[in-house]
C-alpha positions in Angstrom: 35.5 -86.3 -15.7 35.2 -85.2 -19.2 37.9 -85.5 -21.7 38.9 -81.4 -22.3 40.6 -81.3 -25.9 42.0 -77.6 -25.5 45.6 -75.7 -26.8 48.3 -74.7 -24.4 47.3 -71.4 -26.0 43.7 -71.8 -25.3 44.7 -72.9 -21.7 47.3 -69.7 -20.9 44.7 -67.2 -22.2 42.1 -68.3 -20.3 43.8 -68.2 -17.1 45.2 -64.7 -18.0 41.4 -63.7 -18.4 40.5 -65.1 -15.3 43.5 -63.5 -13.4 42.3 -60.4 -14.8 38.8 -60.2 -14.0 39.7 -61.3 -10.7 42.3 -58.4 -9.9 38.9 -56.2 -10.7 36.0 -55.3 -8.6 34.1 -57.9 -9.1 31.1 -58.9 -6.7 33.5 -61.4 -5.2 33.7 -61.6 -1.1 37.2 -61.1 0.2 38.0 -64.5 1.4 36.4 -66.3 -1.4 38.9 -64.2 -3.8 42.2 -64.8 -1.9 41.1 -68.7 -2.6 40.6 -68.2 -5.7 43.8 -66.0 -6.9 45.8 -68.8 -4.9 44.6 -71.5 -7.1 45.2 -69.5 -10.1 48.4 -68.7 -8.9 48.9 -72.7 -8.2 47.7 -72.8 -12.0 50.3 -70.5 -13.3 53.2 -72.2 -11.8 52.3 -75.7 -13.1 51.6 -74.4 -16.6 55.2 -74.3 -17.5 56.0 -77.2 -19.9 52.6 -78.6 -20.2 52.6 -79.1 -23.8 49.6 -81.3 -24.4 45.8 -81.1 -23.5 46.3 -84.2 -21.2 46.4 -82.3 -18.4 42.3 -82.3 -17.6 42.7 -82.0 -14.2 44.1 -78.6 -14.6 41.6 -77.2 -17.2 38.8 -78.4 -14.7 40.4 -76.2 -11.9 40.6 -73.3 -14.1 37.3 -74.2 -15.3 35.2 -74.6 -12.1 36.9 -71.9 -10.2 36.8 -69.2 -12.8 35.1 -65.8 -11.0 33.5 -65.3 -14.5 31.2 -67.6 -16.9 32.8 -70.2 -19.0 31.0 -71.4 -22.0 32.6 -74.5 -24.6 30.7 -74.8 -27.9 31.8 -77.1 -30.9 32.8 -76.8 -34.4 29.1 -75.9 -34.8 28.7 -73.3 -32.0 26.6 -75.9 -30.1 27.1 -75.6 -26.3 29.0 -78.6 -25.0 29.8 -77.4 -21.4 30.1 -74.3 -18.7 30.3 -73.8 -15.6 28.5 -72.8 -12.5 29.0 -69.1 -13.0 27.1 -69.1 -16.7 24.4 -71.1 -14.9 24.1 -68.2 -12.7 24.5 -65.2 -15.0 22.0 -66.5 -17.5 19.8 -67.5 -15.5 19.3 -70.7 -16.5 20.0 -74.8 -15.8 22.8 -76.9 -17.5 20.5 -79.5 -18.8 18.4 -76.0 -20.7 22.0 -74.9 -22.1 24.1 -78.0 -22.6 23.3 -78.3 -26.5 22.1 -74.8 -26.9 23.1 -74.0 -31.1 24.8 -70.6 -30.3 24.1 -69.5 -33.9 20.2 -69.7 -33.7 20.0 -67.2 -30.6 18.0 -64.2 -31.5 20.3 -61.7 -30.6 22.5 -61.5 -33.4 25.2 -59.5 -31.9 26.0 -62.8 -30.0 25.8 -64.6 -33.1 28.4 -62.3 -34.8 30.9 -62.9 -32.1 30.6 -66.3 -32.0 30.9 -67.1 -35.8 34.2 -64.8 -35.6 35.5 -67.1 -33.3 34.5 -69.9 -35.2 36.3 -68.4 -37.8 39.9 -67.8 -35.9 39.5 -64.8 -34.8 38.0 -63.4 -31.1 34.7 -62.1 -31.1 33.8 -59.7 -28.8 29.8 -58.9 -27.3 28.9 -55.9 -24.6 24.9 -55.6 -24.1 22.1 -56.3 -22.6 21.5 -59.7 -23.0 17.9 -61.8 -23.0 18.0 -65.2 -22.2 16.1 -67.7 -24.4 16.3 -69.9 -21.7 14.8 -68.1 -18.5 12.9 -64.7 -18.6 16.0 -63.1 -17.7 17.9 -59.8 -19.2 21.3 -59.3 -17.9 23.8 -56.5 -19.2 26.7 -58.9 -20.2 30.7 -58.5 -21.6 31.7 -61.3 -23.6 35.0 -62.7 -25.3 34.6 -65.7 -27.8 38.0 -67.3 -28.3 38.9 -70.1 -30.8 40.4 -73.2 -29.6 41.8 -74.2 -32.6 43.8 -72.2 -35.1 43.5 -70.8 -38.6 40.2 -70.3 -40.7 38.8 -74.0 -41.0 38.8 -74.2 -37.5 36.5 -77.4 -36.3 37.8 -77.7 -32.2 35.0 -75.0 -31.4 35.8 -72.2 -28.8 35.5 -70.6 -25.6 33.6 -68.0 -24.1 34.1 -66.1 -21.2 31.2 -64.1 -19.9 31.0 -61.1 -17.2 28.1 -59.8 -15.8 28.5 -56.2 -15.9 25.0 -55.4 -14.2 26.7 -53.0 -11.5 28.8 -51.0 -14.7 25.9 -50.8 -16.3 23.4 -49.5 -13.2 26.6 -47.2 -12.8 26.5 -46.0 -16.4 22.7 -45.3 -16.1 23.3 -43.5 -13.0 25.7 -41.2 -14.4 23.8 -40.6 -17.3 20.8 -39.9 -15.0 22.6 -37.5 -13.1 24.0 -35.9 -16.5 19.9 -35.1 -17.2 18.9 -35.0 -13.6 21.8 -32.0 -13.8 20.6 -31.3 -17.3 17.1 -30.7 -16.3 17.7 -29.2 -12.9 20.6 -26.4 -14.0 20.2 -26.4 -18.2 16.6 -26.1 -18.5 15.6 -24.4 -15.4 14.5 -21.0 -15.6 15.7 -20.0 -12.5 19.1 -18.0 -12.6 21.7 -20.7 -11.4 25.5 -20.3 -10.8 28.0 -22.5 -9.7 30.5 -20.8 -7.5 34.3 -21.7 -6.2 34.1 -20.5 -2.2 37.7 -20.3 -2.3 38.4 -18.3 -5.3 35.1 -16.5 -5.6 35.2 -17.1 -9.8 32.0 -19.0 -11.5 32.7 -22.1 -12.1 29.2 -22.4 -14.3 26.3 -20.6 -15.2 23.1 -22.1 -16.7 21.4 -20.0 -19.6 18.8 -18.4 -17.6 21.6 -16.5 -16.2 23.1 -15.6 -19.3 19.4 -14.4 -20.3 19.8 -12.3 -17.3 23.1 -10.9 -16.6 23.4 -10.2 -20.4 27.0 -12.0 -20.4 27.3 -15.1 -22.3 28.0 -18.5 -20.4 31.7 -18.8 -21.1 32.1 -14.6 -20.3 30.6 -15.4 -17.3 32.9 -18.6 -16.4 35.8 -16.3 -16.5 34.1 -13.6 -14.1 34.0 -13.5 -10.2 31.3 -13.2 -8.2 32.8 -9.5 -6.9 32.1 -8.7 -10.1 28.3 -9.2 -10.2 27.2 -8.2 -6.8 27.7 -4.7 -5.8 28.0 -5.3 -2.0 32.0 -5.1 -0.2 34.2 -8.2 -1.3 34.6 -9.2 2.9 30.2 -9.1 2.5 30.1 -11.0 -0.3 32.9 -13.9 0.5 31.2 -14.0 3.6 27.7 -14.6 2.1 29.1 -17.0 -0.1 31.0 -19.0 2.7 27.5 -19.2 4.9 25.7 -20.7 2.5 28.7 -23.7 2.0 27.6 -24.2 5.6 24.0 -23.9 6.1 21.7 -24.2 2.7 18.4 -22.5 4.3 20.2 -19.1 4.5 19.1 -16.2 1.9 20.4 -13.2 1.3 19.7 -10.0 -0.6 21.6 -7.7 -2.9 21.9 -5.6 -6.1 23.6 -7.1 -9.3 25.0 -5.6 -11.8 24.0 -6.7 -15.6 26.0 -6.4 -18.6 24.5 -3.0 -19.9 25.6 -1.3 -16.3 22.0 -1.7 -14.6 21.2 -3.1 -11.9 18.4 -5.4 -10.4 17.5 -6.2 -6.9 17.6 -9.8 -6.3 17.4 -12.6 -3.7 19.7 -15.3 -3.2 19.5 -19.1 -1.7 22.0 -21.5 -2.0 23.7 -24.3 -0.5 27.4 -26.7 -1.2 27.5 -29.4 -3.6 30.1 -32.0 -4.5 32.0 -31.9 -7.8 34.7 -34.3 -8.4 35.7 -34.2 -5.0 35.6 -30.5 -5.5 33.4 -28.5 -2.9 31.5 -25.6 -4.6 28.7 -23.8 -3.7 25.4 -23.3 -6.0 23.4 -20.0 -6.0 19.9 -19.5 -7.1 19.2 -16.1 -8.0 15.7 -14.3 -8.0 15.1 -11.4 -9.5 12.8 -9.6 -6.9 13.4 -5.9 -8.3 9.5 -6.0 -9.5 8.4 -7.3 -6.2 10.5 -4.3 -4.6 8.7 -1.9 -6.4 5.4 -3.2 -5.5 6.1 -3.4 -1.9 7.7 -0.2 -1.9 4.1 1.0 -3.5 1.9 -0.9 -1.4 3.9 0.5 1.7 3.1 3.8 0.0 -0.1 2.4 -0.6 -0.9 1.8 3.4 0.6 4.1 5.0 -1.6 7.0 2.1 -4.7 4.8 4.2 -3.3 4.4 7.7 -3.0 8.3 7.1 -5.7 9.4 5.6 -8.7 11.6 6.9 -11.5 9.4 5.0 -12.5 5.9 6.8 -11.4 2.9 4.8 -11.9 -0.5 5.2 -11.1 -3.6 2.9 -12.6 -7.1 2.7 -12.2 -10.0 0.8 -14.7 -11.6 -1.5 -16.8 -12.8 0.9 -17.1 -9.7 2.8 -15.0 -10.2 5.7 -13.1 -6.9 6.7 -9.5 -7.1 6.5 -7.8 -4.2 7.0 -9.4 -0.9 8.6 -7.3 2.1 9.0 -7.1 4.8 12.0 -10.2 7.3 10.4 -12.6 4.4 10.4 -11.4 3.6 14.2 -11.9 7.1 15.1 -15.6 7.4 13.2 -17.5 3.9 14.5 -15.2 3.2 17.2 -14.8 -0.3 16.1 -10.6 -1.2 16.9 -9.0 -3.0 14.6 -8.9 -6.3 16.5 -13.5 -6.1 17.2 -13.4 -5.3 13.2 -11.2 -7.6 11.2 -12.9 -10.8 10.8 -16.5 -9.3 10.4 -18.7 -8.2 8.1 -19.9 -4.5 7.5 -23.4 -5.4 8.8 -22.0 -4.1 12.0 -22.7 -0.4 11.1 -25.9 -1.4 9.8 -28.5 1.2 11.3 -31.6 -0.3 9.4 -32.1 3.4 8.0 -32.2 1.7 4.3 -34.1 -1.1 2.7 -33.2 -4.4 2.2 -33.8 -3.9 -1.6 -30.6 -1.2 -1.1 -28.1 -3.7 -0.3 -29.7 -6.0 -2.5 -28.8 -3.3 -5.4 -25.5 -2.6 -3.5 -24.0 -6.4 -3.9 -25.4 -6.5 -7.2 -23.2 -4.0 -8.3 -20.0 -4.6 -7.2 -20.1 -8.0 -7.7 -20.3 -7.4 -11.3 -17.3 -5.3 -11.2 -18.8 -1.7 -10.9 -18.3 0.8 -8.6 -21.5 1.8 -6.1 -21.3 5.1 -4.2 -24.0 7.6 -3.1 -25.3 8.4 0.7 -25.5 6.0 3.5 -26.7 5.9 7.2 -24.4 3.9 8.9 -24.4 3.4 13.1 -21.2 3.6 15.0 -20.3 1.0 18.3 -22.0 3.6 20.5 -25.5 3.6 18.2 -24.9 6.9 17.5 -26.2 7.4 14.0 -23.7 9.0 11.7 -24.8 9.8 7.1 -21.6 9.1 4.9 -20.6 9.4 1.6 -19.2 6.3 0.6 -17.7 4.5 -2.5 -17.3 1.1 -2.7 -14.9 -0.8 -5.2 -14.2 -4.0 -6.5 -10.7 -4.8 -6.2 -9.5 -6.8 -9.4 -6.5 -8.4 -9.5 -4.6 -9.5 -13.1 -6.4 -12.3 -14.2 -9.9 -10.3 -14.1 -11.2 -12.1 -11.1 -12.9 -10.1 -8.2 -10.5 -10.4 -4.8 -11.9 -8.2 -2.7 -13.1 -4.8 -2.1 -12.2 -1.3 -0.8 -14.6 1.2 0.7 -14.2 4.8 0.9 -16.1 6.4 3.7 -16.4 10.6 4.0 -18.8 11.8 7.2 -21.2 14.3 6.0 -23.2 14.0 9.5 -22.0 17.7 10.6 -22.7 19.0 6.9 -25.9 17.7 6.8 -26.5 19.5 10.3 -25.1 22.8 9.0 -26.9 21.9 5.3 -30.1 21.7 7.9 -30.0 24.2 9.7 -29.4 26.6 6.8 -32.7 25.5 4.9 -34.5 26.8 8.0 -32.5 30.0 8.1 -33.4 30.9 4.5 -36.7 29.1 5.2 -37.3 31.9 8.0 -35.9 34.7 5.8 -38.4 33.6 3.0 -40.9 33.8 5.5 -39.7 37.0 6.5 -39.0 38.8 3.4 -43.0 37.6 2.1 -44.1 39.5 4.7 -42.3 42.5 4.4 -43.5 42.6 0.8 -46.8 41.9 2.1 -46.5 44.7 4.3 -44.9 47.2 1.9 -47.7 46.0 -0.7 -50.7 46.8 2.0 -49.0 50.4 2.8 -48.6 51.2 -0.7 -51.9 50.4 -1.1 -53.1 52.0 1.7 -51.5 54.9 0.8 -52.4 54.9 -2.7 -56.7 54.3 -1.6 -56.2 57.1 0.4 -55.4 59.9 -2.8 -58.1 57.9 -4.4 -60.4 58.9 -1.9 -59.3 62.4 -1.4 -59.6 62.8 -5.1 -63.4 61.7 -4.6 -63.6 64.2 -2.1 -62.1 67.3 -4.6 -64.1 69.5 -6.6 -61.0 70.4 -8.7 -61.2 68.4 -11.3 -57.7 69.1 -12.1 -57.0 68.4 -8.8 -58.4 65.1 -9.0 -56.5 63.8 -12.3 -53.6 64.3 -10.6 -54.7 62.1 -7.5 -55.5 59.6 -9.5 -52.1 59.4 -11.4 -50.1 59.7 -8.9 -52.4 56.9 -7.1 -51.6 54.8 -10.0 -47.9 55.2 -9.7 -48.1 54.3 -6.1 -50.2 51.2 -7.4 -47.4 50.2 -9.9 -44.7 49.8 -7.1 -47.3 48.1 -4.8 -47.7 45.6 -7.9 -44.3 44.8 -7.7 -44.2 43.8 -3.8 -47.4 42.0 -4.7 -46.0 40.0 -7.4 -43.1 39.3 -5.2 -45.1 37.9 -2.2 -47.1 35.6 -4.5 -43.9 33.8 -5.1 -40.8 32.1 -3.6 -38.6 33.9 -5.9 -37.3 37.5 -4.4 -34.2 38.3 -6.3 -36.2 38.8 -9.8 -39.8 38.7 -11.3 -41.5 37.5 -14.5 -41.1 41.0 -16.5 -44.5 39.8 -18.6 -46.5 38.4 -16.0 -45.9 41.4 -13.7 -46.6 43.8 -16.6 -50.2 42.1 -17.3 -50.8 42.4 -14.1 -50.4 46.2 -13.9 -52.2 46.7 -16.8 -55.3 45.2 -15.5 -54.9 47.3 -12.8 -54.7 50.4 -14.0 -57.6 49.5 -16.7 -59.4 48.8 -13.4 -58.5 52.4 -11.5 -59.2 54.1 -15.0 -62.6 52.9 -15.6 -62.5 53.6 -18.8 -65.4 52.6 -21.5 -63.2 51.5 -24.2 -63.3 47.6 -24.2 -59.5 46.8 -24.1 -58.0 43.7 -24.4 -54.3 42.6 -23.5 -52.1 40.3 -25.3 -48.6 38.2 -24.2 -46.7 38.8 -27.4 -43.6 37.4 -25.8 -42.4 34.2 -23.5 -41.2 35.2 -19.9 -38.0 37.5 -19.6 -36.9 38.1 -15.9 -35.0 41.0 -14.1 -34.1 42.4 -10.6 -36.5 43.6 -8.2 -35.0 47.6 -8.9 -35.0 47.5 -12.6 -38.5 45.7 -12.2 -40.2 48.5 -10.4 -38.5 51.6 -12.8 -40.3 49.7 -15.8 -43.7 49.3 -13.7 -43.7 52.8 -13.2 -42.5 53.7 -16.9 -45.2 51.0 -18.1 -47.9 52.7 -15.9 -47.2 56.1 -18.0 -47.4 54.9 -21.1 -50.6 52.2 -20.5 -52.3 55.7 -18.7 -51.4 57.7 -21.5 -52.6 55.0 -24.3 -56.1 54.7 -22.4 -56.5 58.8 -22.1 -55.5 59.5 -25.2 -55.3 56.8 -27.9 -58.3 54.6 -26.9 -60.6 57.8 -26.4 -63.5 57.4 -28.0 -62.8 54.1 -29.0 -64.9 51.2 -28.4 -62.4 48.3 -28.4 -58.4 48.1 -28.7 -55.8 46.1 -27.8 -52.2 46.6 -25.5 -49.6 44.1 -26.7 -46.4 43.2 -24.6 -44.0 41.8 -25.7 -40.3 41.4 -24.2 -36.9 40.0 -25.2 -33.1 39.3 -24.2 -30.2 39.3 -26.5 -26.5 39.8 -25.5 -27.7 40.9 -22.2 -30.0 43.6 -23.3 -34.0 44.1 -22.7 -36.0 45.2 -25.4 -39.4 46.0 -24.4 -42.0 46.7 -26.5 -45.6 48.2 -25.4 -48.0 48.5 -28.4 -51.8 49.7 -29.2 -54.0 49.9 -32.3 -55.1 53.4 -30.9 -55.3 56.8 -32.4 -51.9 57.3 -34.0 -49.5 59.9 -33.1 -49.7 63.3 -34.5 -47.0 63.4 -37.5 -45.0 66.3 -35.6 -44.8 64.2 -31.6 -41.6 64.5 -30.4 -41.2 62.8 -27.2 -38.5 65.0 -26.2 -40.4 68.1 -26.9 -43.0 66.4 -24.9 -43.8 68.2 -21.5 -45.9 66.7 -18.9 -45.2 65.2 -15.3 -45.7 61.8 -17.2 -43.1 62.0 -19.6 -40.5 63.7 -17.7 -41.1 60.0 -15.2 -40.7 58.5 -18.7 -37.2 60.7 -19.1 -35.9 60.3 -15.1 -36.6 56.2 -15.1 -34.9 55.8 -18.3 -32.0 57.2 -17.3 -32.0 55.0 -13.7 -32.3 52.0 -16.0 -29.3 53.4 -18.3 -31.5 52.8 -21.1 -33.5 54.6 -23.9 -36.6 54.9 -25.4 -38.8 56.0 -28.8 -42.3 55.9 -30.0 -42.8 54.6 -33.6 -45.7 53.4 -35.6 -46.0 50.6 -38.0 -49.0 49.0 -39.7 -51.7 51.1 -37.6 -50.2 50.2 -34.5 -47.7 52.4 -32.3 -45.1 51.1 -30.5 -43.5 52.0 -27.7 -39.7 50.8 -27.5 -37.3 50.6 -24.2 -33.9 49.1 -24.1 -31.6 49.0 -21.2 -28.9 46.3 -20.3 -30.0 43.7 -17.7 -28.5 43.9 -14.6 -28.2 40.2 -12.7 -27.8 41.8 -9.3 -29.3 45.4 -8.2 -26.7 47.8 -8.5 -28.7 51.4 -8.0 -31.6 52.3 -5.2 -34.5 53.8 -6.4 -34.0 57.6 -6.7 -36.6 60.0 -8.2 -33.6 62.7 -8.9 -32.5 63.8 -12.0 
């Protein structure tokens, strides 16, 4: 046995350390510390009156049976002996520490406490400590005690060492949970509050919900729960109580924020432990947006389920979706034979594979493709649409799916049909009518040409032929008319050079006359047309008879305008002029009273001028875009 120098002092302190670490939790077993506080109790009674260090036997007691580890160093901080339980904590061997210098560890925190005791006084260590002896880290609590007394002390000391390794793993678990609770209800950015079930009042609030609820965190600490959600009190203590008692419930209601609005939000929550305090945590979603939207898209559908127009949507790759009632009703496809396919199934091969080439194309790169399509229905039955397809586009740019807008045109395009061959007919109908008209007029018009052949009255016969070539004017219309596919109105020049050549023709004159377009195209109605052909046939006869006579060339200019709805026509010759005194209204002759009666049936009026050796005849009337008066040869 080794010879223990050691104080009374040194001895009483050391037992009172062991007797308290052993009243602690330490990782003793139960029966192993009821042995050991009897032999400290053994100790305490047989320490009255020791008085010198002889007493070994005792020390070694103390020493082997301590629950903690004992370390003696000298004078010099040099281990000299410990016990089973420093062996242990460390890590280590006896014949490793035995002679261990104490003051050349690495860890100078140790080395602090040690010279303190080396000095008189107790020196105290609490870390985590990393043997130099064994690859070993330990969280340790250390007191270094002096045996001796005063400043020069040269006995050494004693240390007692305690592994604190379940302290410490405590420690770090409450300071995990601090930031585990830190990270989960601090920094989350979902609205969290901590509610009593019993009182109703917050008991916390992270800062999303003071972001939220517009209250700040200690506001909201004083507030009850009554006074955030709008539902009954009995509703909400309720809510509150079911979700103490099963965490997967949720729940819906309206809040009320600090400014007096309100959001519509959904709640989950669940109970949680708080020194040994049951609360109850809420995590609160605003969903007001999402209500909105939903509210929308129900708007949204039910617009489709209801509306008149077939719709269908797919997804990107083309697989229908959705199909509402209209597109049922139209290809007879039910809901359950469409979604899932593709709309190849009203394919009717009617267009080109070069179409629906074009057709992905385009919506695929966004755009919008509509026009006519030939689509078949279950039945076969072949049925001509007016579609629009779109591509459906959600936030982030990107193409989801699309929606098609379908309009049947089938019975239009019937009805379209089947009025093309009505006006068709009545094209065909009115042609011949004109034809018809234009045959009897002339007809009617060879037959005074002929019984003017037949006259000796040479008077007689000039009036024939006039009134043949007014009959001829009329029948040029109808001819015009028939020669083209449009009967509402006629090519005022065109119709007019026409006539002329006519009536140059039935005149026979032997004046070499030539006629000039001075003018583009005007056109007007088939009634105002025929009063100027049979003005125009008056004042072409009347240039012939009397200005060209004689003459062996000349020219007849037309020429024709519009402006602000008026006609100005102009027929001109290079003729003889006018006598200086012609007044056309002092004018009488069966031509120019015609001249005077169509005039006023075209509510226009007319002159005679000339200018640079030409004269000009001038009519004006307003152009009428429908016929509004039937021919009438009255005053």
């Amino acid at each position: 046995m080794a010879n223990y120098k050691i104080s009374y002092k040194a001895l009483t302190d050391l037992f009172k350390e062991c007797e308290s670490l052993l009243t602690k939790n330490i990782n003793i077993d139960g029966n192993d510390k009821r042995e050991l506080l009897e032999k400290l109790t053994f100790i305490r009674n047989n320490l009255t009156g020791i008085s010198t260090l002889e007493n070994a036997l005792l020390y070694r007691l103390i020493f082997e049976e301590a629950p903690v580890g004992i370390v003696q160093y000298n004078s010099e901080g040099v281990i000299t002996t410990c016990n089973y339980r420093f062996i242990r904590i460390i890590g280590s061997s006896a014949e490793k520490l035995i002679g261990l210098n104490m003051l050349n560890l690495p860890d100078q925190d140790v080395v602090k406490a040690v010279k303190k005791s080396l000095n008189g006084k107790t020196g105290l260590y609490e870390g985590n400590y990393k043997s130099v002896t064994a690859e070993k880290t330990t969280p340790l609590r250390a007191k270094f005690t002096p045996i001796g007394s005063g400043i020069n002390n040269n006995q050494g000391g004693i240390g007692i060492v305690e592994d604190v390794t379940e302290n410490f793993l405590a420690l770090a678990a409450l300071s995990e949970s601090r930031s585990r609770y830190q990270t989960l209800f601090e920094n989350n950015h979902s609205i969290l509050l901590i509610i009593d079930p019993v009182t109703g009042f917050i008991f916390d609030a992270n800062p999303a919900a003071e972001s939220f609820y517009g209250w700040n965190r200690e506001t909201l600490r004083n507030m009850s729960i009554n006074e955030i959600d709008t539902n009954p009190y009995n509703e909400v203590k309720s809510s509150i109580k079911n979700f103490a008692s099963s965490p997967e419930n949720y729940s819906q209601a309206i809040h009320r924020l600090s400014d007096g609005t309100t959001r519509q939000v959904e709640i989950a929550g669940g109970e949680i432990n708080f020194v040994k305090r049951n609360l109850v945590y809420l995590i609160v979603h605003d969903i007001s947006e999402r209500v909105q939207m939903q509210e929308s898209l129900r708007k949204f559908e039910l617009g489709l389920d209801r509306s008149s127009h077939p719709v269908f949507i797919t997804d990107i790759e083309g697989k229908i979706q959705y199909i509402n009632a209209a597109f049922e009703d139209l290809y007879g496809f039910s809901k359950k034979e469409a979604i899932g396919k593709k709309p190849s199934i009203l394919k009717s091969e009617k267009q080109s594979d070069e179409f629906y080439k074009d057709f992905w194309e385009t919506i695929l790169s966004g755009k919008v493709s509509s026009g006519e399509i030939i689509n078949k229905t279950k039945n076969g039955d072949l049925v001509t649409v007016i579609y629009s397809s779109n591509p459906i586009i959600n936030e982030h740019g990107k193409i989801i799916g699309f929606i098609a807008i379908h309009d049947d045109i089938t019975e239009r395009i019937k009805m379209e049909e089947a009025i093309r061959q009505s006006l068709y007919e009545k094209e065909i109908m009115l042609a011949e009518i004109h034809h018809r008209v234009k045959n009897n007029l002339a007809l009617v018009s060879a037959m005074m040409v002929l019984q003017a052949e037949n006259s000796d009255n040479n008077e007689l016969k000039g009036k024939l032929h006039d009134s043949a070539n007014r009959i001829k004017a009329i029948s040029n219309i109808h001819e015009h008319l028939y020669s083209t596919s449009n009967f509402a109105s006629i090519d005022f020049i065109d119709n007019t050079f026409k006539l002329i050549e006519n009536i140059l023709s039935t005149l026979q004159t032997d004046t070499e006359i030539t006629i000039e377009k001075r003018s583009g195209s005007v056109f007007i109605n088939i009634n105002q047309g025929v009063y100027c052909s049979l003005i125009i046939n008056e004042v072409v006869t009347n240039i012939v008879k009397h200005a060209m006579r004689g003459s062996r060339k000349g020219t007849i200019g037309i020429k024709a305008k519009e402006k602000d709805g008026i006609v100005i026509v102009v027929i001109s010759d290079d003729g003889h002029p006018l006598p200086e005194e012609f007044q056309s209204e002092n004018f009488s002759s069966l031509g120019m009273e015609l001249i005077h009666i169509l005039a006023r049936q075209l509510d226009g009026t007319f002159g005679y001028n000339s200018i640079n050796g030409e004269t000009h005849f001038t009519l004006s009337f307003k152009k009428a875009d429908n016929p509004k008066k039937k021919f009438s040869s009255g005053k």
